[in-house]
C-alpha positions in Angstrom: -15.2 -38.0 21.6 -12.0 -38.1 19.4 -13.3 -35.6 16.8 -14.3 -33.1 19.2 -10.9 -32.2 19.1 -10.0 -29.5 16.6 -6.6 -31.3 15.6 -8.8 -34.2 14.9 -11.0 -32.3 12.7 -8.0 -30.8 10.6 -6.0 -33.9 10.5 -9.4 -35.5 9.0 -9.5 -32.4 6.5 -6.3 -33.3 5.5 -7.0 -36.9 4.6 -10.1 -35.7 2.4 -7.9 -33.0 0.9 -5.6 -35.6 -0.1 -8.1 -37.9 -1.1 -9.6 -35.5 -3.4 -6.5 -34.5 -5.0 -5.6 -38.3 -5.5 -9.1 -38.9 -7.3 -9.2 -35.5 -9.5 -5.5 -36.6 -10.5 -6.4 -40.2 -11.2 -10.2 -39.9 -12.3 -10.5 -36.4 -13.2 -10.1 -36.8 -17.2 -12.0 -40.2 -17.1 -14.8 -38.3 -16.0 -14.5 -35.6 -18.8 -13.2 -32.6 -16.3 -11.7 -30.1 -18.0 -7.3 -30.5 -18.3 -7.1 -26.5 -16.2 -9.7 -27.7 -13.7 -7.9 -30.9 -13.2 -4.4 -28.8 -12.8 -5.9 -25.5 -11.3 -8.1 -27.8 -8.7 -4.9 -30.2 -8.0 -2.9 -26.9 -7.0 -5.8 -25.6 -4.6 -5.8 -29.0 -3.3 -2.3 -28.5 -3.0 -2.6 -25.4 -1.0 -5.0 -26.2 1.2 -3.2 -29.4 2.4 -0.5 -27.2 2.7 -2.9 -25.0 5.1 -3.8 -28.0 7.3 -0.4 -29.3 8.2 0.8 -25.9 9.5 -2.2 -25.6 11.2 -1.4 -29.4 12.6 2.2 -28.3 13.4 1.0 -25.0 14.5 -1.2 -25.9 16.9 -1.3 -23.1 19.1 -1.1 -20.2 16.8 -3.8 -18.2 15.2 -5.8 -19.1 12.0 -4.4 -15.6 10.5 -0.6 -16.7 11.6 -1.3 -20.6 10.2 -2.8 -19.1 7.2 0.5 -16.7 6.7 3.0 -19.4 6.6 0.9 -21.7 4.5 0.7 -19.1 1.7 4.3 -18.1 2.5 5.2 -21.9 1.9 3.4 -22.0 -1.2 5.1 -18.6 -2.5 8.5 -20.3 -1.9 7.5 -23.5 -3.1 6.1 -22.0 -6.3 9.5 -19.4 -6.7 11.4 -21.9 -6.1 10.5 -23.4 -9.5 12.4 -20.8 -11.0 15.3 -22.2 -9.9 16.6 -25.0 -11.4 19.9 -26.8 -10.4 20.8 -30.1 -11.7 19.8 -32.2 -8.6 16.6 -29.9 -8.4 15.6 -31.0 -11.7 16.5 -35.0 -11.2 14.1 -34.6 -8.2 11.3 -32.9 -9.9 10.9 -35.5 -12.3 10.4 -38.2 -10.1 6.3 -38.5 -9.2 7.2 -36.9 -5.6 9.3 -34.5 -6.4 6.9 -33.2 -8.9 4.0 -33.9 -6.3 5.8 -31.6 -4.0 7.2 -29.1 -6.2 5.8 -29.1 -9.3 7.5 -28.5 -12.7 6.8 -25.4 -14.7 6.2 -22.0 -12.6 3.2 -20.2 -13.2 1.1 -16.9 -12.2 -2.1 -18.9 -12.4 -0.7 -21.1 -9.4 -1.1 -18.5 -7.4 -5.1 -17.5 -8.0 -5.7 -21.8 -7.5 -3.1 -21.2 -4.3 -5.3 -18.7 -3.3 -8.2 -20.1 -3.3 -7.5 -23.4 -1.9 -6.0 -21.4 1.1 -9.5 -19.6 1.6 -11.3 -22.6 1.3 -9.0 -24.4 3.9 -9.1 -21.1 6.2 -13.1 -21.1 6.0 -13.5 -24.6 6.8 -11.0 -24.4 9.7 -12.7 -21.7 11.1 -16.2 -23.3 10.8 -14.7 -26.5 12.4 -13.0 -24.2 15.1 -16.6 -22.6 16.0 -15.5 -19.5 14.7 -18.5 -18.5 12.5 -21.1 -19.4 15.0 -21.9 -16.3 17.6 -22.2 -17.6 21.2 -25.8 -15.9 22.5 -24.4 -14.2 26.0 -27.7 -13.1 26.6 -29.6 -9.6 26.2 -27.3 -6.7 26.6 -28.3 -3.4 28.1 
């Protein structure tokens, strides 16, 4: 079976992450969702995406590793929009650019980062079979 598979399973994640960020950017206000729960949701979306393709390109490592880089790329990613260079800021108004990057830096990015990243790690260990004990029978 294809989803057996636990890249599968987190390339799957991935669409539905991206699917729900699409429709809380899109549909959110329409649907009377707070503004900061559309933003704040939109940037744990973010971050959890972010989670699953390291852990796609990252096949091999550890969740703890995968779960590293992904909060180091969304540190970066974040710091980086303190920086702002001519072509930086051309490209950050264009829908990918700000999609990617985002605009305006902010502390609060990091608590949605945060928990978009412990979502992502809990569901990829759930999907992995990490939560669920294997019964090895009685010990003595």
């Amino acid at each position: 079976m294809i989803l057996a598979s636990l890249p599968a399973k987190r390339l799957l994640l991935a669409l539905a992450v991206i699917a729900g960020g699409a429709w809380l950017r899109l549909h959110g206000s329409s649907h009377h969702i707070p503004a900061s729960y559309i933003h704040y949701g939109y940037w744990a979306l973010w971050a959890a995406l972010v989670y699953f393709l390291v852990a796609l390109l990252l096949r091999s490592r550890p969740q703890n590793q995968i779960l590293f880089v992904a909060a180091l790329v969304c540190v970066l990613v974040e710091v980086s929009k303190l920086s702002h260079t001519p072509a930086l800021d051309v490209f950050r108004l264009t829908p990918v650019g700000a999609w990617l990057l985002g605009k305006v830096f902010s502390y609060w990015n990091f608590l949605a980062y945060g928990a978009g990243l412990a979502a992502a790690f809990g569901l990829d260990a759930l999907f992995a079979g990490n939560f669920i004990k294997k019964s090895r029978g009685r010990r003595r």
